[in-house]
Each structure stands twice: as structure tokens, then as C-alpha cells.
PQR file with spaces between the fields and no chain letter, atoms N, CA, C, O and H, PARSE charges and radii, in Angstrom:
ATOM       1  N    UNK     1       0.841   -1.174    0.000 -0.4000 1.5000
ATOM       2  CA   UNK     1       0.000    0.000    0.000 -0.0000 2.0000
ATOM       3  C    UNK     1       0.893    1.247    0.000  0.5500 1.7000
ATOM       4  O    UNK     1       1.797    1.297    0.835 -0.5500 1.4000
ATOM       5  N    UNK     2       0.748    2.101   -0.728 -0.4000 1.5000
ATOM       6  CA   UNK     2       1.416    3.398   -1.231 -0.0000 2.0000
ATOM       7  C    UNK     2       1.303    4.424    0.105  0.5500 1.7000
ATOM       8  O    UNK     2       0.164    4.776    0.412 -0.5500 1.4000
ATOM       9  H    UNK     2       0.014    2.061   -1.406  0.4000 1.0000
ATOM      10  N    UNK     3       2.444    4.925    0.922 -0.4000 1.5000
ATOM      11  CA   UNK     3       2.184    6.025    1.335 -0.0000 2.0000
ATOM      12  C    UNK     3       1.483    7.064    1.025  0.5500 1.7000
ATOM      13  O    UNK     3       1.268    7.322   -0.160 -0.5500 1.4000
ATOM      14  H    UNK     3       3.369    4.639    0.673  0.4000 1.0000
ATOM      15  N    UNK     4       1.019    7.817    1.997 -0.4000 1.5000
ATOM      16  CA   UNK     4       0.060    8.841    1.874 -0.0000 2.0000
ATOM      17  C    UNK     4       0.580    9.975    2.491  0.5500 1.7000
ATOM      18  O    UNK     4       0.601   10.166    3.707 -0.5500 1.4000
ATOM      19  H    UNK     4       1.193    7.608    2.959  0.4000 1.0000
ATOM      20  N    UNK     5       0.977   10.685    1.671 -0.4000 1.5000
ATOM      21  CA   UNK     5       1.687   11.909    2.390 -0.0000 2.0000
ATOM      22  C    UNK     5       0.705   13.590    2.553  0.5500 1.7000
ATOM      23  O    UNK     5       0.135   14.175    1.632 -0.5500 1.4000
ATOM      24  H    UNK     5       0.959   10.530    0.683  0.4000 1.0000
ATOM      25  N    UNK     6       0.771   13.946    3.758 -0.4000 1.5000
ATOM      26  CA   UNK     6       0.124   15.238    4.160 -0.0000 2.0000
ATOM      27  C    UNK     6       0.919   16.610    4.474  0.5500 1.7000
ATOM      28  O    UNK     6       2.149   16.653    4.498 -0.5500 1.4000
ATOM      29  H    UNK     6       1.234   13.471    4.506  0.4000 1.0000
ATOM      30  N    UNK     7       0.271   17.477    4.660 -0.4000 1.5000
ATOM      31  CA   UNK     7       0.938   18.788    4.958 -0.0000 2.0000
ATOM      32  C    UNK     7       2.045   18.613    6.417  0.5500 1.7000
ATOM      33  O    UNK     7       3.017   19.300    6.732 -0.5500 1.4000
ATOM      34  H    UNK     7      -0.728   17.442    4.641  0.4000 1.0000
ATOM      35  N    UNK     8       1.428   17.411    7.103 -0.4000 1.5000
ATOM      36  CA   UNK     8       2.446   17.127    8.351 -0.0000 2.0000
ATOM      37  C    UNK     8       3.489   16.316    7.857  0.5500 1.7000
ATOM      38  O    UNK     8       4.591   16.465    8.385 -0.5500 1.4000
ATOM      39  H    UNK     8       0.638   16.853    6.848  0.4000 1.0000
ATOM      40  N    UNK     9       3.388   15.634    7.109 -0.4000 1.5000
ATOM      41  CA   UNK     9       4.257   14.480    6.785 -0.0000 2.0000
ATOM      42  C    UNK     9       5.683   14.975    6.094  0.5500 1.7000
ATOM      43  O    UNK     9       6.854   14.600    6.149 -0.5500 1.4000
ATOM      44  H    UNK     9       2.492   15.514    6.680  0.4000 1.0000
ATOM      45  N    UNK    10       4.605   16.504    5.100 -0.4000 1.5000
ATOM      46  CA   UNK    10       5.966   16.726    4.066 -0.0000 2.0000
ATOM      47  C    UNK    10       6.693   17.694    5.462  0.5500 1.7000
ATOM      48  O    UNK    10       7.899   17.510    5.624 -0.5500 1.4000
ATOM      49  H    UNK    10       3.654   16.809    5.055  0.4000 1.0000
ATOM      50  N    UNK    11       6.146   18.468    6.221 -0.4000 1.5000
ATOM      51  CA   UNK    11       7.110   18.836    7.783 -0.0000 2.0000
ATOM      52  C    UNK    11       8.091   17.812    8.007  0.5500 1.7000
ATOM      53  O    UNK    11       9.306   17.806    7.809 -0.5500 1.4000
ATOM      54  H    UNK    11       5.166   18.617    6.090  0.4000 1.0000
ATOM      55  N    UNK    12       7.236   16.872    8.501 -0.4000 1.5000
ATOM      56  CA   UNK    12       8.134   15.538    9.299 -0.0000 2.0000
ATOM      57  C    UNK    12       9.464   15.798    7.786  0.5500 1.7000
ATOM      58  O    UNK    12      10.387   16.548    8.103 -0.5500 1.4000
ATOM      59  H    UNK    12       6.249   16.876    8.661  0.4000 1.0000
ATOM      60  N    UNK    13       9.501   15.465    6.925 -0.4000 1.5000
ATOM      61  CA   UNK    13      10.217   15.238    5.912 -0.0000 2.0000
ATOM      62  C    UNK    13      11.419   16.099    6.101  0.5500 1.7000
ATOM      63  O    UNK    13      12.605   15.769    6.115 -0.5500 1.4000
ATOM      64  H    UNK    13       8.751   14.856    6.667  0.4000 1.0000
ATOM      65  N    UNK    14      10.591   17.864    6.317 -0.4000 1.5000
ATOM      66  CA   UNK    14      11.530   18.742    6.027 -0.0000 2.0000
ATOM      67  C    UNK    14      12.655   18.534    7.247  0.5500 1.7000
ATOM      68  O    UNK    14      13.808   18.965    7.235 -0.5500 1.4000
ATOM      69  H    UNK    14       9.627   18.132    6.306  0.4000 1.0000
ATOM      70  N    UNK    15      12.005   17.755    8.306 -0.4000 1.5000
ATOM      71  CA   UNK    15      12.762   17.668    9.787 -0.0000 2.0000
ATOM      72  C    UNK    15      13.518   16.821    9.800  0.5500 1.7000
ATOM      73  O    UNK    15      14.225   16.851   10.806 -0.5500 1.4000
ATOM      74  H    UNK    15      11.069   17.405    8.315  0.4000 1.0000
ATOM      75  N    UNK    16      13.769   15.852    8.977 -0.4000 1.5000
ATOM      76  CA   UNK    16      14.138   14.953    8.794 -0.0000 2.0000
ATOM      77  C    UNK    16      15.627   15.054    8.150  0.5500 1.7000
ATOM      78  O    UNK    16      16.678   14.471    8.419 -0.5500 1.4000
ATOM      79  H    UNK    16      13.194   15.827    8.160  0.4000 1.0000
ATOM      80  N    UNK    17      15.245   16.128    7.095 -0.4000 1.5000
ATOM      81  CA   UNK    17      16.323   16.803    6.095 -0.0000 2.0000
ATOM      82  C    UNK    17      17.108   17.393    7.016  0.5500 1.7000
ATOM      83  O    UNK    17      18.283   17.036    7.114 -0.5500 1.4000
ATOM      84  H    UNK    17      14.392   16.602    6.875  0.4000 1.0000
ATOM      85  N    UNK    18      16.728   18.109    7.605 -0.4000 1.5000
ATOM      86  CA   UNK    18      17.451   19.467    8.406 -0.0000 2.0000
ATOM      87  C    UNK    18      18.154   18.272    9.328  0.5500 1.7000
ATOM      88  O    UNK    18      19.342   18.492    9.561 -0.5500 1.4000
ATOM      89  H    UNK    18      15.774   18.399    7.525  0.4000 1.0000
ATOM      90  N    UNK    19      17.727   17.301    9.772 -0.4000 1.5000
ATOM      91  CA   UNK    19      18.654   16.865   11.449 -0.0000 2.0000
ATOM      92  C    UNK    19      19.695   15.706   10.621  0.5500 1.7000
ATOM      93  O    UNK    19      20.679   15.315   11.248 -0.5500 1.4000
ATOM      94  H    UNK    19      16.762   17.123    9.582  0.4000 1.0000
ATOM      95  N    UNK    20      19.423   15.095    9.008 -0.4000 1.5000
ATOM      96  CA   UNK    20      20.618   14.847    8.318 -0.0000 2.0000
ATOM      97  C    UNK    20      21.604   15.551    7.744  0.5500 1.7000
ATOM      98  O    UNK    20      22.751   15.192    7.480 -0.5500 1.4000
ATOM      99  H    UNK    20      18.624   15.413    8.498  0.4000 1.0000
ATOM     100  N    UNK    21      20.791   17.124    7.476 -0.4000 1.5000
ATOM     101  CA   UNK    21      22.301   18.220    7.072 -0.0000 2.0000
ATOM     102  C    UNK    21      22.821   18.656    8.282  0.5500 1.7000
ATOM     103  O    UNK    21      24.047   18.747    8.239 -0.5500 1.4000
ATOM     104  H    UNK    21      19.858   17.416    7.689  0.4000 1.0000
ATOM     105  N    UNK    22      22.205   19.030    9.603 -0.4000 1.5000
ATOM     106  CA   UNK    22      22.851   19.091   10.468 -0.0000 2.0000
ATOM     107  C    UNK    22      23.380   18.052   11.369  0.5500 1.7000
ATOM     108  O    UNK    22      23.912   18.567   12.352 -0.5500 1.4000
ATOM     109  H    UNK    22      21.208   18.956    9.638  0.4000 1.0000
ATOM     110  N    UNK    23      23.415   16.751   11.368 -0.4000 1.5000
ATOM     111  CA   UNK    23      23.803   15.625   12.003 -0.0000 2.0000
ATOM     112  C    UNK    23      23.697   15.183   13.034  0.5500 1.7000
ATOM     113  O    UNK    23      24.690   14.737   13.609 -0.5500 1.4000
ATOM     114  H    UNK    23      22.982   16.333   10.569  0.4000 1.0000
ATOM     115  N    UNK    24      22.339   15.160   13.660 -0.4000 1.5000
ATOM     116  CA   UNK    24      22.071   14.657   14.753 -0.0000 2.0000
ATOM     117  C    UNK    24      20.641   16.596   15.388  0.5500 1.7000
ATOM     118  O    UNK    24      20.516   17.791   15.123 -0.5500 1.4000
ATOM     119  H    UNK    24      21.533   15.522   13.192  0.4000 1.0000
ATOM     120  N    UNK    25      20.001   15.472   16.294 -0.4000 1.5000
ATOM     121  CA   UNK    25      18.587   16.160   16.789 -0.0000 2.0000
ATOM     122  C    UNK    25      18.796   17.361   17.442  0.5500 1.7000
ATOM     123  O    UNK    25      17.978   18.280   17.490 -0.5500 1.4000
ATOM     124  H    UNK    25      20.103   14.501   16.509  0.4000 1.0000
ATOM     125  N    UNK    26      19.877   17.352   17.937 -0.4000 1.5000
ATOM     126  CA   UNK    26      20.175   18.427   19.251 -0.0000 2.0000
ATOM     127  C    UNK    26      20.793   19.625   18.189  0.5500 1.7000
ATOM     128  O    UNK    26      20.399   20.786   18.298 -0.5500 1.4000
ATOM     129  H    UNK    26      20.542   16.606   17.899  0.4000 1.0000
ATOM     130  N    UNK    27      22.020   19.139   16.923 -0.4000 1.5000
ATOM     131  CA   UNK    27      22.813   20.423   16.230 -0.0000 2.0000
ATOM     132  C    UNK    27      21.327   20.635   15.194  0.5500 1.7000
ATOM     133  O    UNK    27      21.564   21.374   14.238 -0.5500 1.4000
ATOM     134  H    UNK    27      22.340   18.195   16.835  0.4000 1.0000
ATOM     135  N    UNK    28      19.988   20.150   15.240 -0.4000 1.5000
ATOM     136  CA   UNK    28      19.411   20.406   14.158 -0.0000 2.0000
ATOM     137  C    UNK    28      18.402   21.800   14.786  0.5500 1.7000
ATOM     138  O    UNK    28      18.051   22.649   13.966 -0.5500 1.4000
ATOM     139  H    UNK    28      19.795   19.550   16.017  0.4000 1.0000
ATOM     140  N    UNK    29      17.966   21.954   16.330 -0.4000 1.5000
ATOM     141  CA   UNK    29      17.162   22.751   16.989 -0.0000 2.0000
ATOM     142  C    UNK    29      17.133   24.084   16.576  0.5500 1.7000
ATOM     143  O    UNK    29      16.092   24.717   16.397 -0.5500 1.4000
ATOM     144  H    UNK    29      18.251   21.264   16.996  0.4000 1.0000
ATOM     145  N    UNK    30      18.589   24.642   16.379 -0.4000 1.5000
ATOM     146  CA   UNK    30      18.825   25.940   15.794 -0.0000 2.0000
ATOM     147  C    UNK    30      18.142   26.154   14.562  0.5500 1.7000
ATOM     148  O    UNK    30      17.354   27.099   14.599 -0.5500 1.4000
ATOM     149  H    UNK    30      19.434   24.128   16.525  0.4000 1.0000
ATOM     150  N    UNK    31      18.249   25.344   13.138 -0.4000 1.5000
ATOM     151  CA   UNK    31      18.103   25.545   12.100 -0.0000 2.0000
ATOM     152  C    UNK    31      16.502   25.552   12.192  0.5500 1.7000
ATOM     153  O    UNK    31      15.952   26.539   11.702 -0.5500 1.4000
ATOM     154  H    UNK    31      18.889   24.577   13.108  0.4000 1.0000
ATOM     155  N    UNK    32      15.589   24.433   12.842 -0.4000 1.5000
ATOM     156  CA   UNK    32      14.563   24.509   12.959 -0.0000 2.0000
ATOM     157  C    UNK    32      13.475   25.470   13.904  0.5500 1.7000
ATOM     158  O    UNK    32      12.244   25.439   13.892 -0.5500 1.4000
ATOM     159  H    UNK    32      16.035   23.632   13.240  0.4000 1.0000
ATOM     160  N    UNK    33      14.405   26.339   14.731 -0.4000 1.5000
ATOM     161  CA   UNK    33      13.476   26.933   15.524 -0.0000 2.0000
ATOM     162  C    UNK    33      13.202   25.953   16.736  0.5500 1.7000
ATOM     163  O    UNK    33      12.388   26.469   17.502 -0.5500 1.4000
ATOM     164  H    UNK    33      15.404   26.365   14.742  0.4000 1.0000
ATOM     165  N    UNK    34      13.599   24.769   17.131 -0.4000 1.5000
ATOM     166  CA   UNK    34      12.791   23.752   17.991 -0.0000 2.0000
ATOM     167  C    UNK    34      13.432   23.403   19.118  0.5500 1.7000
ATOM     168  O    UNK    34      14.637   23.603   19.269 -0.5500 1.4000
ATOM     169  H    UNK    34      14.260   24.349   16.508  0.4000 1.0000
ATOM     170  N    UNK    35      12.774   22.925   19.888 -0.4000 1.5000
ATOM     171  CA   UNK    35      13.020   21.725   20.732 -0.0000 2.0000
ATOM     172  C    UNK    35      13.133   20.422   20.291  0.5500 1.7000
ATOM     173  O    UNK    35      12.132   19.914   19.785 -0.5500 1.4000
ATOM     174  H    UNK    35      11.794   22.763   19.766  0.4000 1.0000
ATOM     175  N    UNK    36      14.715   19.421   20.428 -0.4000 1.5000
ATOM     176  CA   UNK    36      14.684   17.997   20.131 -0.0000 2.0000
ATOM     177  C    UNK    36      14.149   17.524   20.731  0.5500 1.7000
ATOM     178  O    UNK    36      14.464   16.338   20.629 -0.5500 1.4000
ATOM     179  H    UNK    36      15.528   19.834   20.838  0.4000 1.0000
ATOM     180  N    UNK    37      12.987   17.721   21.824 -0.4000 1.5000
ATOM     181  CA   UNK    37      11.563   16.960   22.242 -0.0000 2.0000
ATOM     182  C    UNK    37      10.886   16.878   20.787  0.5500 1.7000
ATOM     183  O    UNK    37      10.437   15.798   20.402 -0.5500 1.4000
ATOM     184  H    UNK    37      12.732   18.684   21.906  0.4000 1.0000
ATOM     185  N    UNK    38      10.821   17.934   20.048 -0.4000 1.5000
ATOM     186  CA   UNK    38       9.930   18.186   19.256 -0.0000 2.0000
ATOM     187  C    UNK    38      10.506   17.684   18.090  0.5500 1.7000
ATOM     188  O    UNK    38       9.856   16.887   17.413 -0.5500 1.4000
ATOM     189  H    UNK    38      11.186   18.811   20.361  0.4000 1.0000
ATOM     190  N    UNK    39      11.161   17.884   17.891 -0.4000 1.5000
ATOM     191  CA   UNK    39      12.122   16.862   16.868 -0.0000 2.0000
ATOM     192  C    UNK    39      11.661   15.873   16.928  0.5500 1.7000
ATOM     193  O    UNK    39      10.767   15.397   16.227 -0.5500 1.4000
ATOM     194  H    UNK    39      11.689   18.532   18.441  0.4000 1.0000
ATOM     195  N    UNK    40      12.566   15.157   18.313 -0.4000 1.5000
ATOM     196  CA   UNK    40      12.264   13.958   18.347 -0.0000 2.0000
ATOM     197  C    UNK    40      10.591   13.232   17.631  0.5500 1.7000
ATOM     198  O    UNK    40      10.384   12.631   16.577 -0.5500 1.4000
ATOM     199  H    UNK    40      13.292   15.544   18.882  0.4000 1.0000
ATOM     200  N    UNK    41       9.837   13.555   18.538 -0.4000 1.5000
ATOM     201  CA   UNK    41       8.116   13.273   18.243 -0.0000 2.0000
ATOM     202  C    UNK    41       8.294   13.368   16.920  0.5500 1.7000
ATOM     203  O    UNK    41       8.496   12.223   16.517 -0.5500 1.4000
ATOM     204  H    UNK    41      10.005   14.044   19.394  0.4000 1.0000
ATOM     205  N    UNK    42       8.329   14.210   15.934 -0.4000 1.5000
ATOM     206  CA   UNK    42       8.106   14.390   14.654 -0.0000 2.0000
ATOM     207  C    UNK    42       8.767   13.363   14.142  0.5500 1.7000
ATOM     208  O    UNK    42       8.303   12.775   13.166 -0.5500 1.4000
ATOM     209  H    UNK    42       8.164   15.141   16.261  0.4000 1.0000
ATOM     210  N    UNK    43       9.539   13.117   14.517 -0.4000 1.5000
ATOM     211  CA   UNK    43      10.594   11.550   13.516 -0.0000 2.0000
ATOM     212  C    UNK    43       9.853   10.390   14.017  0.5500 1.7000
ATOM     213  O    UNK    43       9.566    9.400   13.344 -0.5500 1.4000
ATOM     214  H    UNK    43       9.916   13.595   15.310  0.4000 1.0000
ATOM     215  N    UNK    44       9.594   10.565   15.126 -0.4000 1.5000
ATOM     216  CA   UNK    44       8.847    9.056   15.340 -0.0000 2.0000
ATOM     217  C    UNK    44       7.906    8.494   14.770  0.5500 1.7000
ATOM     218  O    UNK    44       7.722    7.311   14.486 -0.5500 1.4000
ATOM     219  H    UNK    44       9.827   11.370   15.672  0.4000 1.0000
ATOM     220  N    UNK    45       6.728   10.278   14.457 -0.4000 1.5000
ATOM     221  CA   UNK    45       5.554    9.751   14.312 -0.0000 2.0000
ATOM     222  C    UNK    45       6.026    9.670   12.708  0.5500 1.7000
ATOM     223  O    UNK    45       5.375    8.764   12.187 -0.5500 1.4000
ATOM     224  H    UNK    45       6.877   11.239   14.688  0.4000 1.0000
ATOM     225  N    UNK    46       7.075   10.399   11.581 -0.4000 1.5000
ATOM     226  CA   UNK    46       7.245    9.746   10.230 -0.0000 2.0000
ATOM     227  C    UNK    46       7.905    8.262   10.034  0.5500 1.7000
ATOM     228  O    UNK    46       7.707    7.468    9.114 -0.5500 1.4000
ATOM     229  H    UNK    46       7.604   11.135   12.003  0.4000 1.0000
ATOM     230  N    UNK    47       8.816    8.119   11.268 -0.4000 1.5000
ATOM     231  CA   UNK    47       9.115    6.605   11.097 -0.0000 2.0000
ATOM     232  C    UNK    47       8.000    5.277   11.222  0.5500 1.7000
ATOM     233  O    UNK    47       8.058    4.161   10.705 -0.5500 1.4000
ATOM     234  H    UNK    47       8.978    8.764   12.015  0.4000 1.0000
ATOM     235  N    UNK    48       6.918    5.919   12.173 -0.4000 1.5000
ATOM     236  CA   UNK    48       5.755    5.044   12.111 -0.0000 2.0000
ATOM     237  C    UNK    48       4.711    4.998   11.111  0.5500 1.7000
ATOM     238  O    UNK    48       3.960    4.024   11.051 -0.5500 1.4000
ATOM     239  H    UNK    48       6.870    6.825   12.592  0.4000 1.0000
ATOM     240  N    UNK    49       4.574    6.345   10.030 -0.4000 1.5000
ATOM     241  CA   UNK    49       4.380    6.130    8.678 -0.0000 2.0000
ATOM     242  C    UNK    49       4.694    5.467    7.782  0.5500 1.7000
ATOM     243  O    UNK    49       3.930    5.061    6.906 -0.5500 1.4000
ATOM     244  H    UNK    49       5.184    7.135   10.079  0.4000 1.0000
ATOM     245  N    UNK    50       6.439    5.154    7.904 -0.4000 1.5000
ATOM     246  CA   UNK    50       6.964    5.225    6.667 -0.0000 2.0000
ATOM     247  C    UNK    50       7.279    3.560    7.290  0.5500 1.7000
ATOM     248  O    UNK    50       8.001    2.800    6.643 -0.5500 1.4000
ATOM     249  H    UNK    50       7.060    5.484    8.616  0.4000 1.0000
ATOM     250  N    UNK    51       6.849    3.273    8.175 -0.4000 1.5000
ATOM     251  CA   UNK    51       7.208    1.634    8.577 -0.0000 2.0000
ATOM     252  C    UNK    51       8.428    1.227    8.846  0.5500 1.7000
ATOM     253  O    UNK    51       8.781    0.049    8.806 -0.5500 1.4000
ATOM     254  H    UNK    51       6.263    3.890    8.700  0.4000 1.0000
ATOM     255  N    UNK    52       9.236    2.308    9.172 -0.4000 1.5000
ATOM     256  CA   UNK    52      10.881    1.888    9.277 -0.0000 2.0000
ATOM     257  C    UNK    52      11.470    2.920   10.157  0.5500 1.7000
ATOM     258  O    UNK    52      11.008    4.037   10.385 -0.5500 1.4000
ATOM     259  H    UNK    52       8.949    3.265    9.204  0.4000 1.0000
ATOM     260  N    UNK    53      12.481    2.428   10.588 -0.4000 1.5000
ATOM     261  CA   UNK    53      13.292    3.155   11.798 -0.0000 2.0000
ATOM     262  C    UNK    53      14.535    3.826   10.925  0.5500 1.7000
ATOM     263  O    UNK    53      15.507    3.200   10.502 -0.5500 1.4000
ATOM     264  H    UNK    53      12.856    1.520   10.403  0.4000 1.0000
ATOM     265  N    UNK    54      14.236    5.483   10.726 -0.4000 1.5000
ATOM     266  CA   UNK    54      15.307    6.031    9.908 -0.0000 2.0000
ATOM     267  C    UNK    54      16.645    6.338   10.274  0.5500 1.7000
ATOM     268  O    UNK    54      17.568    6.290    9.461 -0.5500 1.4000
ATOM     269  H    UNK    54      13.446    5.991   11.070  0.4000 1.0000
ATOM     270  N    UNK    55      16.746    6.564   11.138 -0.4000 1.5000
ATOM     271  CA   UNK    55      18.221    6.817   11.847 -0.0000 2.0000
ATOM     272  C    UNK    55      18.014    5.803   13.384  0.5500 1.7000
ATOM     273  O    UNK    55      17.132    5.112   13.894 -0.5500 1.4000
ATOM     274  H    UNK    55      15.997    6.603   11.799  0.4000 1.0000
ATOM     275  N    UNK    56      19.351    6.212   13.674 -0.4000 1.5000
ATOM     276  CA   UNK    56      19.752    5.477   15.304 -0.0000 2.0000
ATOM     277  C    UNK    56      20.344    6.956   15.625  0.5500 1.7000
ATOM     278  O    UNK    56      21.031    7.775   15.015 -0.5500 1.4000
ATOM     279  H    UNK    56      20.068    6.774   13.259  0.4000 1.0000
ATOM     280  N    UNK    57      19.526    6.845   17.304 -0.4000 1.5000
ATOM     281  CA   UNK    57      19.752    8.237   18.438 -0.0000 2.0000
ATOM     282  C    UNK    57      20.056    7.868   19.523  0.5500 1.7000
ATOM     283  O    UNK    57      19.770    6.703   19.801 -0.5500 1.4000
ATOM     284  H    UNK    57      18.969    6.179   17.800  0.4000 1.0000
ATOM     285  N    UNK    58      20.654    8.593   20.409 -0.4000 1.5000
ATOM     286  CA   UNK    58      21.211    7.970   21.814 -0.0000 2.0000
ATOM     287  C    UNK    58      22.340    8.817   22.134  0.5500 1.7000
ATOM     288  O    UNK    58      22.751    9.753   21.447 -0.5500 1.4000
ATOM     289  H    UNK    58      20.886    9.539   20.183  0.4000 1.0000
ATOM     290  N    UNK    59      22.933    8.298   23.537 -0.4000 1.5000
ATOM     291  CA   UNK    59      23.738    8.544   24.119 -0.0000 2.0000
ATOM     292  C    UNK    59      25.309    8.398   22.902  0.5500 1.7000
ATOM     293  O    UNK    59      26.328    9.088   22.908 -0.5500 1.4000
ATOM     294  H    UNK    59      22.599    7.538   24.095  0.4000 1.0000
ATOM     295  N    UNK    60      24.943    7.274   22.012 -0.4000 1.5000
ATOM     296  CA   UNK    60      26.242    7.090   20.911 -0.0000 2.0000
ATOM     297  C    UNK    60      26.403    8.014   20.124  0.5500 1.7000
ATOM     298  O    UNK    60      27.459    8.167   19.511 -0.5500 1.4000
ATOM     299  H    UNK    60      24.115    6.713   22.007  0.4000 1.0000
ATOM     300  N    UNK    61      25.336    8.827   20.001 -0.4000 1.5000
ATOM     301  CA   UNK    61      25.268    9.987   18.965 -0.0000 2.0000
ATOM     302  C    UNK    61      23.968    9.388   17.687  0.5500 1.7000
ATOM     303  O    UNK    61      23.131    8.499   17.843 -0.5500 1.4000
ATOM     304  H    UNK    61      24.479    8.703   20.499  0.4000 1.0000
ATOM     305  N    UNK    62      24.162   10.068   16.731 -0.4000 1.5000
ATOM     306  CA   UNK    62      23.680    9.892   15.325 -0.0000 2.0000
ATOM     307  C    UNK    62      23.740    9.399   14.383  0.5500 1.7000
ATOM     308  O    UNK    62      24.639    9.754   13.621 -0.5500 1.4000
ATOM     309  H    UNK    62      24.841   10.791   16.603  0.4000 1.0000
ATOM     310  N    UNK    63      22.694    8.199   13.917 -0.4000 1.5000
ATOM     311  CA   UNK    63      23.668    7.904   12.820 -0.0000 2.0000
ATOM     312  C    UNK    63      22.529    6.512   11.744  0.5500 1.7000
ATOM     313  O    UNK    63      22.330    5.306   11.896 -0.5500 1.4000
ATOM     314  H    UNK    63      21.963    7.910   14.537  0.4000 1.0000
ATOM     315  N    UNK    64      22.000    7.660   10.609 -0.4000 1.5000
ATOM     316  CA   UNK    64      21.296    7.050    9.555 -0.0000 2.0000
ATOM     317  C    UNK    64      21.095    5.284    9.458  0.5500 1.7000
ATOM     318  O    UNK    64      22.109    4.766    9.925 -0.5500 1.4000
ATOM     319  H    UNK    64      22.162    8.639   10.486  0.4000 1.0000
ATOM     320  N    UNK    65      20.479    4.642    9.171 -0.4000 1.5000
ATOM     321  CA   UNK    65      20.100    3.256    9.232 -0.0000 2.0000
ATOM     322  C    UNK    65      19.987    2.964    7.470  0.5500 1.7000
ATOM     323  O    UNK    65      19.908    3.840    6.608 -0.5500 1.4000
ATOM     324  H    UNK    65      19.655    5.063    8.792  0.4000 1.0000
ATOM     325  N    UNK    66      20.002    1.921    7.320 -0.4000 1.5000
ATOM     326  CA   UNK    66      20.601    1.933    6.064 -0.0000 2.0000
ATOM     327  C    UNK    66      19.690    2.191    5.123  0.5500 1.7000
ATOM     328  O    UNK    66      19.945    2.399    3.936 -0.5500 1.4000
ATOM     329  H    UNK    66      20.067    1.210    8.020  0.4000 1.0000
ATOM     330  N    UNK    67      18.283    2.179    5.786 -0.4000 1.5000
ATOM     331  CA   UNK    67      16.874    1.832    5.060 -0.0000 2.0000
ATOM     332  C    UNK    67      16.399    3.466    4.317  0.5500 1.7000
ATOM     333  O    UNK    67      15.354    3.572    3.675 -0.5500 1.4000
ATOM     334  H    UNK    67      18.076    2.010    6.750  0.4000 1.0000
């Protein structure tokens, strides 16, 4: 079944972009105006769209998943 993408989703997207040009949730807050609370939430709820876990976060740092 084909994703369905919305005015939140293409957000989630743009957030998504921004915390891979900036490299990780916390150096992405500036560019976005945000809180990586808010970050965070927004990636979760596109990774639970998109059926896949896009990056790895943590105490190790950042770092894209292969998917």
C-alpha cells in the first residue's frame, strides 16, 4: 500500500532533512526553531508512517540506518 503523504508528513520530511544536514537532533534545533523533544516526536511519528526506523539516536550519537 502506497504512502500517503500530508501537509504534516511533508514537515516531518523537512525535519528529517534538516537533522541529516545538520547531524544529529540536538545540532538540528537551531536551524529549525525547535526543541529535540519536538524533533524527536516528529521523527517518530514519520518513522511510524513510513514503517521503518530512519536513523539510530542515543547517548552514541547519530547515525542514519541503512533503510
Amino acid at each position: 500500500m502506497p504512502v500517503r503523504f500530508t501537509a504534516a508528513s511533508v514537515r516531518q520530511l523537512k525535519i528529517f532533512i534538516a537533522v541529516v544536514e545538520n547531524g544529529g537532533f540536538s545540532a538540528a534545533q537551531a536551524t529549525l526553531n525547535t526543541s529535540a523533544a519536538t524533533i524527536s516526536v516528529q521523527m517518530k511519528e514519520l518513522e511510524y508512517q513510513l514503517g521503518m526506523t530512519l536513523c539510530q539516536r542515543g547517548r552514541m550519537g547519530f547515525k542514519l540506518t541503512e533503510r
